[in-house]
C-alpha positions in Angstrom: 9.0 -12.7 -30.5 8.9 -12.5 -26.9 8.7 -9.0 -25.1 9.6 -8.7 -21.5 9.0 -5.9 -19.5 10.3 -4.6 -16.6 8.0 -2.6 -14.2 4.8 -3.0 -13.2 3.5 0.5 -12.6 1.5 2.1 -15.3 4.0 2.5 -17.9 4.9 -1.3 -17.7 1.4 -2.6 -17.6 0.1 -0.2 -20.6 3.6 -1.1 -22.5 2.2 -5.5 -21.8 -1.4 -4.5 -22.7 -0.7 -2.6 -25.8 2.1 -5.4 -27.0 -0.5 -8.2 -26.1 -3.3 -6.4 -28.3 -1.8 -6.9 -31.2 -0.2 -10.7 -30.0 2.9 -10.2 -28.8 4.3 -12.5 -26.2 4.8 -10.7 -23.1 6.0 -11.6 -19.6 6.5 -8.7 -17.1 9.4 -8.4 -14.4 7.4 -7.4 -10.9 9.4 -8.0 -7.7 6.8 -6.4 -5.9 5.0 -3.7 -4.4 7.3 -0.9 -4.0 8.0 -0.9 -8.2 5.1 0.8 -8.4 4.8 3.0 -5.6 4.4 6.2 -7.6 1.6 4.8 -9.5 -0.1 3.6 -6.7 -0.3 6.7 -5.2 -1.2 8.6 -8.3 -4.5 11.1 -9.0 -5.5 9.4 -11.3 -6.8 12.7 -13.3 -7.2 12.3 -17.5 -6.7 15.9 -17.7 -5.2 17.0 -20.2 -6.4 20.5 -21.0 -5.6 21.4 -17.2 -2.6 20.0 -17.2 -1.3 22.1 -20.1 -1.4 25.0 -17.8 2.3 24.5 -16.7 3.2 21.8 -19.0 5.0 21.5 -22.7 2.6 21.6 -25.8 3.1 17.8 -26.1 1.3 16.6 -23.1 -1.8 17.5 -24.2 -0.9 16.5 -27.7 -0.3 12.6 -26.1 -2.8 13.1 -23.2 -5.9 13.9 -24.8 -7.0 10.3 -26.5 -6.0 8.5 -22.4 -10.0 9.0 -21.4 -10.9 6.6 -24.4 -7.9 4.5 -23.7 -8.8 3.9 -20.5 -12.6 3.2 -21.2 -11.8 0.7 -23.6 -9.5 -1.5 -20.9 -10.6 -0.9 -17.7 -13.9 -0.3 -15.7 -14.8 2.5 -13.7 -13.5 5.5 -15.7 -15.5 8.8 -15.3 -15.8 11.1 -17.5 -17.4 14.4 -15.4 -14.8 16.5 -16.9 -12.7 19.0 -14.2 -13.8 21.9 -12.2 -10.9 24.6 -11.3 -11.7 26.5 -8.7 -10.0 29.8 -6.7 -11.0 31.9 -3.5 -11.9 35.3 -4.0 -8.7 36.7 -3.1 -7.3 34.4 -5.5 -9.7 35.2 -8.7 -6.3 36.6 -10.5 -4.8 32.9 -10.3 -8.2 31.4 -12.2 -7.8 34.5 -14.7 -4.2 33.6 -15.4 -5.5 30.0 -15.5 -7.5 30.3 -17.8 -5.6 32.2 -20.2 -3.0 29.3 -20.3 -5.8 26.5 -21.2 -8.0 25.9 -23.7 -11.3 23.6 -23.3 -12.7 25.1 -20.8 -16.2 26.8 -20.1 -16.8 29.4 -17.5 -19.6 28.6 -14.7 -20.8 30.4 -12.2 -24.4 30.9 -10.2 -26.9 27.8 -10.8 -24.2 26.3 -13.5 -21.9 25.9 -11.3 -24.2 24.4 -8.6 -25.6 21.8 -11.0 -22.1 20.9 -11.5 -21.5 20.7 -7.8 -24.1 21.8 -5.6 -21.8 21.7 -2.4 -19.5 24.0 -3.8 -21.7 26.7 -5.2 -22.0 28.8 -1.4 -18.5 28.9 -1.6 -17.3 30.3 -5.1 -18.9 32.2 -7.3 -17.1 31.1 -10.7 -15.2 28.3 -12.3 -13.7 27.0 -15.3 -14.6 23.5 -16.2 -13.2 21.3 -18.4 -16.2 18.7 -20.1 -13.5 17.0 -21.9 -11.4 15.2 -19.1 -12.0 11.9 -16.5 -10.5 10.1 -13.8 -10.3 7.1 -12.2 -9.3 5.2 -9.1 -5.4 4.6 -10.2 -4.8 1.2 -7.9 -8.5 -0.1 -9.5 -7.6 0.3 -13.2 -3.8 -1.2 -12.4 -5.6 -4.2 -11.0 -7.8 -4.3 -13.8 -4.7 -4.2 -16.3 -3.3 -7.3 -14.6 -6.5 -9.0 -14.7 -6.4 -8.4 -18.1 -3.2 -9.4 -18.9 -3.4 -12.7 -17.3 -6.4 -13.2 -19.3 -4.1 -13.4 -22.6 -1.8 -14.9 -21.0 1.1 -12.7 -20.1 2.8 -14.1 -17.5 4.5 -12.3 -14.3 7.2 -12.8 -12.2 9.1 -11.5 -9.5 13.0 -12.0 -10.8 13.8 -12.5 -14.9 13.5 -16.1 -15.9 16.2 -18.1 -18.6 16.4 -17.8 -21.2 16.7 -14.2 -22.4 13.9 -12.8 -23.9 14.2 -11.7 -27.6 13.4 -7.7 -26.8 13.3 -5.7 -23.0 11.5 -3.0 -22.3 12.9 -1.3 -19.4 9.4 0.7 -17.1 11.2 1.0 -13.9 10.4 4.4 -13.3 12.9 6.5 -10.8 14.6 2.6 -10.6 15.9 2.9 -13.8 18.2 5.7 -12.9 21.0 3.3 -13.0 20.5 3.7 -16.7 18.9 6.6 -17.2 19.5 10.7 -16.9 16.3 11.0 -14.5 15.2 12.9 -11.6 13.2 12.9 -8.6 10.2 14.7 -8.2 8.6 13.3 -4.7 4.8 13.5 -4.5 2.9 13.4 -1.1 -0.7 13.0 -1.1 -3.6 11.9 1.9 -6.6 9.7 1.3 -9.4 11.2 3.1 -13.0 9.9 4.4 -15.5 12.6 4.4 -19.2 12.2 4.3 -20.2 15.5 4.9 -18.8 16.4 1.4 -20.3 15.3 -1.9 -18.1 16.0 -5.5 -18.3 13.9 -8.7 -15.3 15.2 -10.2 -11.8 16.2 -9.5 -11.2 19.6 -8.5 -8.4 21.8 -8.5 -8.1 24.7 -5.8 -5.7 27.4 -7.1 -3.8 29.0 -4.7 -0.3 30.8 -5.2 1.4 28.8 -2.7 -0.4 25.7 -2.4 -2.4 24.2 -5.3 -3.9 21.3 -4.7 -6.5 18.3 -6.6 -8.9 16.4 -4.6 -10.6 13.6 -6.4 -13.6 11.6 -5.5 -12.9 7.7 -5.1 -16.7 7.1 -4.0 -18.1 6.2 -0.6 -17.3 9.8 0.5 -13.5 8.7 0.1 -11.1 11.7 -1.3 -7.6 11.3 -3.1 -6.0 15.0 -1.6 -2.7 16.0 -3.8 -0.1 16.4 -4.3 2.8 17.9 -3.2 5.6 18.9 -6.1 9.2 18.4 -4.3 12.8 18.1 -6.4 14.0 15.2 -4.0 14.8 11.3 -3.9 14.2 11.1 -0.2 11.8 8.3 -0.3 10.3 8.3 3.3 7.0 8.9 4.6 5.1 11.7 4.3 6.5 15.4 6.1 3.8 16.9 8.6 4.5 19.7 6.4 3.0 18.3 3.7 0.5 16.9 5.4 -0.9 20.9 7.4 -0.4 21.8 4.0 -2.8 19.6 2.1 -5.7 19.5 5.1 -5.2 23.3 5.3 -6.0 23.4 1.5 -8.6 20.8 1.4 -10.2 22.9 4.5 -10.4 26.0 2.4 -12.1 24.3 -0.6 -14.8 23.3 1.9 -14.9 23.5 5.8 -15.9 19.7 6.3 -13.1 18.3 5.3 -12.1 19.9 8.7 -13.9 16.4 10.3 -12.2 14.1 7.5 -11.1 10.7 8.7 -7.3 10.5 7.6 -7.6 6.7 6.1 -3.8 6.9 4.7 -0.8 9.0 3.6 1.8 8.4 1.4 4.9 9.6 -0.5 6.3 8.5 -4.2 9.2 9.3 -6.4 7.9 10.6 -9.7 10.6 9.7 -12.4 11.2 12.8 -15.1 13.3 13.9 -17.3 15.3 17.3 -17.3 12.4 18.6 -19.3 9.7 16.7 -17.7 8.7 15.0 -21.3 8.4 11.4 -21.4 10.8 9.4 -23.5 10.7 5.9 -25.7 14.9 5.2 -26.3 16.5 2.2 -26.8 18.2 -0.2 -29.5 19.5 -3.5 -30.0 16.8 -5.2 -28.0 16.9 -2.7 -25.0 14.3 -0.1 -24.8 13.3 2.5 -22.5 10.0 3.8 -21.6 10.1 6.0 -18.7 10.2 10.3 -17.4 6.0 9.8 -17.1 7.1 12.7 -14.6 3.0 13.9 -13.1 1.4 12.1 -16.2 1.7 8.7 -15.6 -1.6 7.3 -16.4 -2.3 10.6 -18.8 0.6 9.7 -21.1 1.5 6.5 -20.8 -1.0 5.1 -23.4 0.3 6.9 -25.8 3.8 5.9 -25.7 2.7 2.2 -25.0 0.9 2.5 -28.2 3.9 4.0 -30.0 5.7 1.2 -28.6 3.5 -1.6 -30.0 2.4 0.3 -33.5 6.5 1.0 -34.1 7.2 -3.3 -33.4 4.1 -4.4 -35.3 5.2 -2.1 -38.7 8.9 -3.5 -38.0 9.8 -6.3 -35.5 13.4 -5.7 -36.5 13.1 -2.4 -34.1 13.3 -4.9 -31.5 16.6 -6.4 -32.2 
C-alpha cells in the first residue's frame, strides 16, 4: 500500500515518519517552501503542562509523550524543562498561572539562579516545569527529511501518476478548501543577543502581552508569538514587532541591544475548538487544526494514524 501525503510541515513529515516506521510506502506532496511556513516559524516548545494553562484537557493528554518522540528521531532536543516568569506587578498572573497547571515547582532565591543565573536580579520567584523541552523547529524538520529519504520516501513537488492507494491531506490553513478551519496568524522575531544567556524557554506573563523566548544557541533567541484571528498572510505589523522587543526588554534589559536577524508571520490552521483532528474515509484522510501545537501534538496523531492502518489497512480504502 502506498501512502501519499500532502504537506510537508510538521504534521506531514511526522504522518511519513510514523507510516515509514512500521513500512509503509510513502511519498510526500511538497511544492515548496511556503507549505510549511507556520512550522517554520514555530517555537518549537514540548510543553505541555504550560500549555494546558489556556488549552482543552486533551492537549496535554496528546502532548506530553512529544519530548520522547522527538528524542527518538531527531538530534538536538533539550530537555531543561520551562521557567514561567512574571514582573512584580504582575505576581497575580503567575498565581493564577499556576493554579491552572500542574508539573510545576516553585523557585525562587539561589533555585532560581541555578536555573538561570541571568534572571535571578530580576524576579524573585518562578514556576518551572522539569518535565518539558524544545528544540530548534526548522533543525528537527530537516532532520525528518533526512530521515525519510534514508527509507526511502520519496518527495515531490506536484502528485505523480498513478494514484496512490490512500492520501493523507497535512496542508495546514491550505487545506481550507476542504476543511472548516481558521486562521490564527502568529508573528514572531529571531533575535541575536550575547549579553544574554538562558538554557531554556521562558515565558513572561503579562496581561496584555505574554510572550516565549527560546534559546536556539549562539546567543540566538526565537521571541513569540503573537495570537491574531486573521488570514492576512503578510509580513510582520510594527505593532507586533514594538510589542515583542518591548516584552523581550522587560524580561531582561539587554535584549534592548539585540541584533534583529529576522521576522516573520504564519497562518496557524485550527479548528473552531482549537483541537486537532484525524477525518477522512474512502482513501482520503485529514490530519490538520495543530492550531499553537504543531510539533507538541502532532506525534501523537501521526502515531494514531499509522497504529489505526497497521491494525486494519482496510481504514485506508
Amino acid at each position: 500500500m502506498t501512502f501519499r501525503i500532502f504537506g510537508a510541515g510538521v504534521a506531514g513529515l511526522c504522518a511519513a515518519t510514523a507510516l515509514a516506521a512500521r513500512g509503509a510506502r510513502v511519498e510526500v506532496i511538497d511544492p515548496g517552501p511556503a507549505s510549511r511556513a507556520a512550522s517554520w516559524l514555530a517555537g518549537g516548545m514540548l510543553a505541555p503542562w504550560c500549555e494546558a494553562e489556556s488549552a482543552p484537557p486533551e492537549v496535554l493528554a496528546l502532548g506530553r509523550g512529544a519530548v520522547d518522540w522527538w528524542a527518538d528521531h531527531v538530534p538536538g532536543v533539550v530537555r531543561h524543562g520551562t521557567l514561567v516568569v512574571a514582573p512584580p506587578r504582575d505576581r497575580a498572573e503567575l498565581a493564577r498561572f499556576a493554579s491552572r497547571t500542574t508539573g510545576h515547582e516553585i523557585r525562587h532565591g539561589a533555585a532560581l539562579a541555578a536555573l538561570e543565573p541571568d534572571l535571578a536580579d530580576r524576579f524573585d520567584q518562578a514556576l518551572f516545569y522539569p518535565g518539558e523541552g524544545h528544540l530548534d523547529p526548522r533543525a528537527a524538520l530537516q532532520a525528518l527529511r533526512d530521515g525519510l529519504a534514508r527509507r526511502g520516501v520519496v518527495f515531490h513537488t506536484a502528485a505523480p501518476t498513478p494514484r496512490a492507494e490512500a492520501v493523507i491531506d497535512c496542508r495546514g490553513f491550505a487545506a481550507r478548501d476542504r476543511l472548516p478551519l481558521r486562521a490564527v496568524r502568529g508573528e514572531m522575531l529571531l533575535l541575536r543577543c550575547t549579553e544574554v544567556s538562558l538554557s531554556r524557554p521562558v515565558r513572561l506573563l503579562h496581561p496584555r502581552t505574554p510572550i516565549y523566548i527560546v534559546p536556539r544557541g549562539q546567543g540566538v533567541y526565537m521571541v513569540g508569538a503573537t495570537m491574531v484571528e486573521s488570514d492576512d498572510p503578510g509580513p510582520v505589523t510594527a505593532r507586533a514587532v514594538m510589542e515583542l522587543l518591548a516584552a523581550a526588554y522587560t524580561l531582561h534589559p539587554a535584549f534592548a541591544e539585540a541584533q534583529l536577524l529576522e521576522t516573520g508571520a504564519g497562518l496557524r490552521p485550527a479548528y473552531a475548538d482549537n483541537l486537532p483532528r484525524l477525518t477522512g474515509a474512502d482513501g482520503h484522510w485529514q490530519l490538520n487544526g495543530c492550531y499553537r501545537h504543531g510539533f507538541l501534538l502532532a506525534p501523537a496523531l501521526a502515531e494514531q494514524l499509522a497504529t489505526r492502518f497497521a491494525k486494519d489497512p482496510a481504514h485506508a480504502h
